[in-house]
N, C-alpha and C positions, 0 to 999 in steps of 0.2 A: 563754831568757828574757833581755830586756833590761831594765836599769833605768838612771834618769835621776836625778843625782842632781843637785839643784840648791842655791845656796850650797857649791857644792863644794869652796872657797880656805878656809871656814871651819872654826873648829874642829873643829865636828861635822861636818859634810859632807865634810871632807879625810878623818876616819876612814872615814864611810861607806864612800867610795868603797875605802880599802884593804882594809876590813875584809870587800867583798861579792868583789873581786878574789881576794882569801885564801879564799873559797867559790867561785869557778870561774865567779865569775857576769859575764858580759857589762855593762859600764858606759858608760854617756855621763856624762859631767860638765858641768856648765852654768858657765859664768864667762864674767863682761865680760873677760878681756884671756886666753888661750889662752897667750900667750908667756909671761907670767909665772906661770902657776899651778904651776908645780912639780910635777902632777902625775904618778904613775905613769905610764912609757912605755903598760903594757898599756888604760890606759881611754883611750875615744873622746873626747878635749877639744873643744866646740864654744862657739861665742862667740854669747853669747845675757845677755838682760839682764831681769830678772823685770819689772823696772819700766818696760819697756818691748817688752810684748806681742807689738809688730809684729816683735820682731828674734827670733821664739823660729816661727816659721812651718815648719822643719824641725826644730826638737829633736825632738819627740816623732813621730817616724816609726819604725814600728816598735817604739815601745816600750812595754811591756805593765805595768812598774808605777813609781809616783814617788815617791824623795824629795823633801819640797815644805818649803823654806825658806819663811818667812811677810814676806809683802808683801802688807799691807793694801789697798793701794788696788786693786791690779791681780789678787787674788786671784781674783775673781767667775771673770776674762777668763783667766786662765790654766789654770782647771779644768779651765772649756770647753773650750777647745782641747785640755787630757788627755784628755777623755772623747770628743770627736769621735774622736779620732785613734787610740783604743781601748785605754787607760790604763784597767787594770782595779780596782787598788788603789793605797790613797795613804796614804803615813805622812809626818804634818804636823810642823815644830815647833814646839811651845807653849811655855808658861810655866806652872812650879807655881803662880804668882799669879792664875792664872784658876781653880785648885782649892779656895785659899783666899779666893776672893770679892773681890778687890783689881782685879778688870778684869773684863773679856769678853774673846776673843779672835774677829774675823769672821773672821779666817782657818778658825777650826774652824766656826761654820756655815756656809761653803762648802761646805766638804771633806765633810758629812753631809748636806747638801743634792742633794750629786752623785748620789746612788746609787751611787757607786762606794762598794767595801769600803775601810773608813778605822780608823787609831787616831791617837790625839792623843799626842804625846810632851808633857810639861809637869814640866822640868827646874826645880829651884831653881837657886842662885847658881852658876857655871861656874868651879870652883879657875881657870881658866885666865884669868877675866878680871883679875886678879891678876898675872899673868903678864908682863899689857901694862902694867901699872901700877906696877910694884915691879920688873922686870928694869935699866931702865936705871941706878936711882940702888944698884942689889945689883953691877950691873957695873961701876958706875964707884967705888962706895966701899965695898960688902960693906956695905950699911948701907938700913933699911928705913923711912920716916917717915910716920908712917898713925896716924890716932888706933881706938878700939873695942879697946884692948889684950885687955883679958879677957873681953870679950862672945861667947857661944859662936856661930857658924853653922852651917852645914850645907851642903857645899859638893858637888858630883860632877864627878866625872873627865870630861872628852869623851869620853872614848873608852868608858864604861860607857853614854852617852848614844848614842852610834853605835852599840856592841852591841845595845842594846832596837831601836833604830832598823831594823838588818837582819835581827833575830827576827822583828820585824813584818811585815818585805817580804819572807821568803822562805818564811817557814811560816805554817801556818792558824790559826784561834784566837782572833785579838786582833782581828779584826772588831769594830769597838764600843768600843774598848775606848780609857780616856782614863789614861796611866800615870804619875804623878808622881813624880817621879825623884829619887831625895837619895841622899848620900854614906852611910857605913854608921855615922855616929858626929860628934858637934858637934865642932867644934875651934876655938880661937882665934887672934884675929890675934899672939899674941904666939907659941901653938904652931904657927902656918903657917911664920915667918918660921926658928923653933930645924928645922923640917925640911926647908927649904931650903937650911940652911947645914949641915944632916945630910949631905942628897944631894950638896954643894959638899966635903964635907968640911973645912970651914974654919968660922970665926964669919961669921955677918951678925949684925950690931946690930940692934937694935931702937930707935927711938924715938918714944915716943908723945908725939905733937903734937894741937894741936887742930884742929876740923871747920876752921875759917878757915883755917889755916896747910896742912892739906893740902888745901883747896880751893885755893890761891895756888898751891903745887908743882904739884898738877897740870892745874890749867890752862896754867899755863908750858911743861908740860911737852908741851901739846898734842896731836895724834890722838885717840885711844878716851879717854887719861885725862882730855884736857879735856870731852870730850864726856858722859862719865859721872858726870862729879864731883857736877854738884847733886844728882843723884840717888842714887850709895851714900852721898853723906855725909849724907845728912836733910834740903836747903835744900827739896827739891821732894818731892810725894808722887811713887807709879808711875807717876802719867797723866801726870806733867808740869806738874801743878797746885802753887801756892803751899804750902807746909808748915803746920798750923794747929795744931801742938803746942800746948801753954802758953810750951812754954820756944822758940818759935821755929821747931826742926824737927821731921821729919815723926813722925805717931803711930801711921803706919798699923801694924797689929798680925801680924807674919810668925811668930809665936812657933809657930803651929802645923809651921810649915815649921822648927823647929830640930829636931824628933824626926826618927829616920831613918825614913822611910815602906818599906814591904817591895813595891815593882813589881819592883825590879832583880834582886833575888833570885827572887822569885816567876816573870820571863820567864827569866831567863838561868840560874836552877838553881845563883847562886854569890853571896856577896856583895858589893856593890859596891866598887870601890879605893877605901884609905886614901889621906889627904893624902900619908903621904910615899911611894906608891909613884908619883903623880903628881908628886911632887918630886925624886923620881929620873928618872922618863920625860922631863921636864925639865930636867934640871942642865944642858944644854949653853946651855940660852939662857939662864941664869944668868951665866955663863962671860963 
């Protein structure tokens, strides 16, 4: 068996792929730039780009099921071409916000439109997007500046998100099947930052600022964190739409997503990782 695993430079797609090699399974990796993805000697790296159909005409030769990163526009065109090319099953990924009614995602009516055997992964908030957000100013001062001090989330490990991921592409079962993904317990931005500096063995500070002042830092601070900012801080709703709270920002209601939902246990037979074992999995890029 071969599988294609595409987004594979990113969080969950880097696991994928170690995580299916660790099962003995044959992998191609999909990534715009080959030289730089770091990935494992043993998987097949080939350079192929989702959003850009024409460059993917050999990936899927010979391969019989896919991890499928979500790209809207060019989804329809990429299926296709899975299911020509004899792409038997496909595990997509979503967002828990299309479980709680906050979107659609046409990535998942593709993927059930195909006939091919499919499950929707539909992950909440990713500990790791934090990671890009809060590593440089932890590495340059041991010190964290984010407002939402004591508001609870609900965060999941990548790599419990890749686990469900290769449960679905190797064994039978989950045909149909749409899994919303959360961490095993809410935690705060003030207890994210005490278990960072758990896994660092040292303090990180905390300081809580307001929406405006870490919308300033992190745009400054540009890549993912300027690109994210309207959006975790409240300026914009999910869609990208203006925020129509009373007080300014956004109202949309995630509260159902702060309980830990039971997929990850329920596919993988174990509870999902706490914060701070992803804060240990992590402490080097703390460092």
């Amino acid at each position: 068996m071969k599988i294609l695993v595409t987004g594979a430079t990113g969080f969950v797609g880097r696991n994928v792929v170690g995580q299916l090699l660790q099962r003995g399974v044959s992998v191609r990796a999909l990534t715009r730039d080959p030289a730089s993805a770091g990935l494992p000697e043993a998987a097949e790296v080939v350079r192929g780009d989702l959003a850009r159909p024409d460059t993917l005409a050999g990936a899927f030769e010979g391969v019989d099921r896919l991890y499928l990163f979500p790209v809207e526009e060019t989804a329809g065109e990429v299926v296709a071409m899975a299911k020509r090319a004899g792409v038997t099953r496909i595990v997509d990924l979503s967002a828990a916000s299309v479980t709680v009614g906050l979107h659609t995602n046409p990535v998942e009516q593709v993927v059930e439109e195909s006939g091919l055997e499919w499950t929707h992964l539909r992950p909440g908030g990713f500990m790791a997007n934090m990671l890009q957000i809060w590593a440089p100013s932890i590495r340059a001062g041991r010190v964290v500046r984010y407002p939402f001090a004591d508001e609870p989330q609900n965060l999941i490990h990548e790599g419990d998100i890749a686990a469900v991921a290769v449960t679905a592409l190797l064994e039978d079962g989950h045909h149909g099947a749409a899994y919303t993904l959360t961490g095993p317990a809410t935690i705060t931005v003030r207890e994210q930052v005490r278990a960072i500096g758990g896994a660092l063995g040292e303090e990180v500070r905390y300081e809580e600022v307001t929406r405006e002042r870490a919308r300033e830092l992190m745009k400054a601070q540009g890549g993912f964190a300027a690109e994210v900012a309207d959006l975790m801080l409240g300026f914009v709703d999910y869609g990208g739409e203006e925020a129509l709270g009373e007080d300014g920002y956004s109202d949309q209601d995630w509260s159902a997503l702060d309980k830990p939902w039971p997929d990850v246990e329920r596919v993988l037979g174990r509870p999902a990782r706490t914060y701070a074992e992803w804060a240990r999995d992590h402490a080097a890029d703390f460092r």
